[in-house]
N, C-alpha and C positions, 0 to 999 in steps of 0.2 A: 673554651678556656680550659686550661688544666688544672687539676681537683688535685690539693694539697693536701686533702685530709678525706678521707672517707671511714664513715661510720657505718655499720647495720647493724640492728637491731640491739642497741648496745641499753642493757639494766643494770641497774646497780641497786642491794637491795641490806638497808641495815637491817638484821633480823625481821619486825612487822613492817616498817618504813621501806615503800620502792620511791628512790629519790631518784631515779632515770628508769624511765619505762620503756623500753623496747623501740628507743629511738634509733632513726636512719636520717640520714641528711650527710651532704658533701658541701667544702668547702674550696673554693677557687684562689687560685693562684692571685699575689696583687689585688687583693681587695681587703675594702675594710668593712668587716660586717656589724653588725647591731645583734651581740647575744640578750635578750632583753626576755622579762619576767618577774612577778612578784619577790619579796623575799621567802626562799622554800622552794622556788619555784624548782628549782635541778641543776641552776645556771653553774655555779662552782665547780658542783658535784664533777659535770660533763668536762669542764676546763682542766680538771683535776686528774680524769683521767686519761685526758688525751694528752698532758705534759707527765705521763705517768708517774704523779704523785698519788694515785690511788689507782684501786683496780677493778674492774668490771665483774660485776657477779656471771656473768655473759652476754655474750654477741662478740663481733669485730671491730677492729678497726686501723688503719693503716695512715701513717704520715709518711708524706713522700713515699708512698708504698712501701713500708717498713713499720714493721711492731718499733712503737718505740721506748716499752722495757727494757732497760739495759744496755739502752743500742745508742752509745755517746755521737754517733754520725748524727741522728737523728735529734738528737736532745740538744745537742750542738749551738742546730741551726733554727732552735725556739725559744723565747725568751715567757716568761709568767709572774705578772705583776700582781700580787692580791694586797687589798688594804691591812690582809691579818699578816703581813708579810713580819718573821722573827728575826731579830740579829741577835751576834752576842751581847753579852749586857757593857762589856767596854769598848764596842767597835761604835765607829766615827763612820760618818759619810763617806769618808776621803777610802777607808777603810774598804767600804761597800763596792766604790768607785772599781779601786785598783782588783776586786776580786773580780770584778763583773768587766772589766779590761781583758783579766786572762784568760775567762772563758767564751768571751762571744766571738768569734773572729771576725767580725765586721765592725768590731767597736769604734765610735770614733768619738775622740778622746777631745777634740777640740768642740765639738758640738756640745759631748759634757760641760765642758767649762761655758761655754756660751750660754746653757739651761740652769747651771749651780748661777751664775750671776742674774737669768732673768726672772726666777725661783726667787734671790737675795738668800740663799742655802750657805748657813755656817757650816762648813764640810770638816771642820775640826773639832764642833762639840760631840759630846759624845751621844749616840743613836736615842736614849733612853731620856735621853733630859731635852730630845727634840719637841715641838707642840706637837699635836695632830696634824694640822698643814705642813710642816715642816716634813714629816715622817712623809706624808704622801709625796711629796715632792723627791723624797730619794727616787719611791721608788719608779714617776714617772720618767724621769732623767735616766734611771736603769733602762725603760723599758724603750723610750726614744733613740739613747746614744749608743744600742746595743746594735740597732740594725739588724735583727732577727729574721731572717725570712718568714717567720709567723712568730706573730706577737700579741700572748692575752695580756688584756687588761682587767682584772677582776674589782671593777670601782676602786682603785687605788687611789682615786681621784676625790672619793667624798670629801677629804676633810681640807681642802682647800678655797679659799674663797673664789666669790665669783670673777674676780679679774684675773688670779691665777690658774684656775678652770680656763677661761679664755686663752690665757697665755700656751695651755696646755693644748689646747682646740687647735689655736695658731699654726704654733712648732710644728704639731702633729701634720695637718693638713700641707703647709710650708715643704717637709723633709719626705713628706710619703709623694707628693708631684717628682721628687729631685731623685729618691730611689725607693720606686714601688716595693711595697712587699704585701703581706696578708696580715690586716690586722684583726683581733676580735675583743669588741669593746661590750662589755657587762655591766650595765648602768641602768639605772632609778631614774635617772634625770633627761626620759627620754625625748622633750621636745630640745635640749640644750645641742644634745646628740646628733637628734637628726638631719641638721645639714652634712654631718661628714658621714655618714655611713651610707655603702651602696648596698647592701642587701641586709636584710632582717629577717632575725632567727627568734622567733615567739616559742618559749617554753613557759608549759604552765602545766603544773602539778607533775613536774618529770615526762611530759612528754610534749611533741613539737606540734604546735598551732600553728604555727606559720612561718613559711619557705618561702620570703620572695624578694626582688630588689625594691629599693625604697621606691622607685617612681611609681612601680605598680600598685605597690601598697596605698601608696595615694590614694588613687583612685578607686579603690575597692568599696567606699562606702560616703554618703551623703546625709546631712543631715537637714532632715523638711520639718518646715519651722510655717502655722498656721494654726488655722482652725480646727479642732478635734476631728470632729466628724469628715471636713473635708479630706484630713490626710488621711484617716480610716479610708475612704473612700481609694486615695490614691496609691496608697501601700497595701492593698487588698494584691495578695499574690507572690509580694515580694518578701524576704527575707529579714527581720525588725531582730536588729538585736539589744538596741535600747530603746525606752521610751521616758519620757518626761512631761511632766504635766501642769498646769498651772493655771486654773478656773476652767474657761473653755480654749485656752492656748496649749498647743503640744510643740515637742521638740521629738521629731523621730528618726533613729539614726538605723537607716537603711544599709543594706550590702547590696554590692553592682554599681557598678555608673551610669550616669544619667545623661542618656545621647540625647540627639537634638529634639528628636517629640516629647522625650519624657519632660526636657527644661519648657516646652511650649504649653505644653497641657498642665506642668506648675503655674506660672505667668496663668494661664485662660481661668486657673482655679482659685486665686490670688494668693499663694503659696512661697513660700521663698526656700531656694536650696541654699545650705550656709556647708562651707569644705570642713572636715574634720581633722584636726592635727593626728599627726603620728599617734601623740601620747595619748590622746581620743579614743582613739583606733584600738589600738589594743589592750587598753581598760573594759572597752566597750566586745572586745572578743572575749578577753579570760572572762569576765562577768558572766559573758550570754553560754562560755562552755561550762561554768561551771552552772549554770540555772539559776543563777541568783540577781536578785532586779536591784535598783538602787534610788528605789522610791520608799518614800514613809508612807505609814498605815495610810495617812490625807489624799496621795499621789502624789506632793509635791518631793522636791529634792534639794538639796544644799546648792548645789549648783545651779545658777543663772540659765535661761532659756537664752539661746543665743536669739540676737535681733538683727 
């Protein structure tokens, strides 16, 4: 596939603060990726300067093989949704619409209207007296009816409820089958997510955890739910990046997948493998990179041992 975005070694550093650490990673043509990460984690940061609204203390980096400071070819053809997104204080919807009309050239204008009515989007009150869901709703409508060949979404989406987050899910999913392009979606709410994203970009503390498509990522880790001692016995070797406890019951979330002997010799040991969500998945990475457990003094945890 063809890389629409390539990065190396790109920092960015506020005085003592590196909010992107000497990150490298490329982004493919027609996909939607999963830019995901705590709050802090560098997610913005990176968004920010690849639509250059900000700029790199150093490293490279190329859109459509082009610097794209200053370079309106380039800036063109990307559109950038953030929730802190400012308008004037007397611009309207309809206002936001017609600007975001004359610069994207793929806009389509009928589509907008079709998202201002599934939204229920007063496009003539004015931007300031919007709720919070409303406000995010411009700018999803911005970021769908722009047709961007790459398009961030920086959580523009928190402040809407869960049916119009759906509705958002929908469209999105809907209009990206009818004309692919590259999306990258920055989100908190990552099991909502994970059906539409094809690959996942793990950032944590400004630098990348992980580079992979979602199928893969699936499969990267298991969680063995049994006897203490028995799964000590069976995770002797392997990779533990959480553990969980609860009298003589554990809950331990392993890295690697588990081929046909490993599921047999669970079964022969009375053991059971439970799948780990997405959102699992990469709680349970930043935790294990940053060295921190999420047991109390007892062992036990707020969270349920799956059964």
């Amino acid at each position: 596939m063809t890389d629409v975005i390539e990065v190396s070694h790109l920092t960015k550093r506020y005085r003592d603060v590196v909010a992107v650490d000497d990150v490298s990673f490329t982004v493919e043509k027609d996909t939607i990726y999963g830019l995901l990460g705590r709050n802090g984690a560098g997610k913005t940061t990176v968004m920010s300067i690849l639509t250059a609204q900000n700029f790199a203390t150093s490293g490279t980096m190329r859109i459509f093989g082009e610097e794209p400071y200053e370079n309106a070819r380039v800036l063109s053809r990307m559109c950038f949704v953030r929730e802190s997104q400012k308008y004037p204080d007397d611009a309207k919807p309809s206002h936001a619409f017609r600007s975001a009309r004359l610069f994207f050239p793929n806009w389509d204008q009928a589509f907008a209207d079709q998202l201002i009515a599934d939204f229920q989007l007063p496009i003539n009150r004015r931007i300031k007296k919007l709720s919070r869901g409303q406000l995010s709703a411009v700018g999803v409508i911005i970021g769908l009816a722009s047709r961007a060949e790459i398009t961030f979404f920086d959580e523009p989406y928190l402040g809407l409820d869960a049916v119009a987050r759906q509705i958002f899910y929908d469209r999105l999913l809907a209009d990206y089958s009818e004309h692919p392009r590259t999306v990258i979606l920055s989100s908190h709410l990552i099991d909502e997510v994970s059906n539409l994203i094809e690959r996942v970009l793990v950032i944590d503390r400004g630098r990348i955890l992980l580079d992979e498509t979602t199928d893969a990522v699936r499969d990267r880790a298991s969680a063995i739910v049994g006897d203490t001692a028995t799964i000590d016995r069976f995770v002797a070797g392997r990779e533990v990046i959480h553990r969980e406890s609860l009298g003589r019951v554990s809950s331990v979330t392993v890295l690697g997948a588990l081929d046909a002997d490993d599921r047999a010799q669970l079964g022969a040991l009375g053991l059971e493998a439970a799948p780990v969500s997405l959102q699992q998945l990469i709680v349970r990475l930043t935790q294990h990179a940053a060295g921190t457990a999420s047991t109390d003094p007892a062992g036990t945890t707020s969270e349920e041992i799956p059964r």
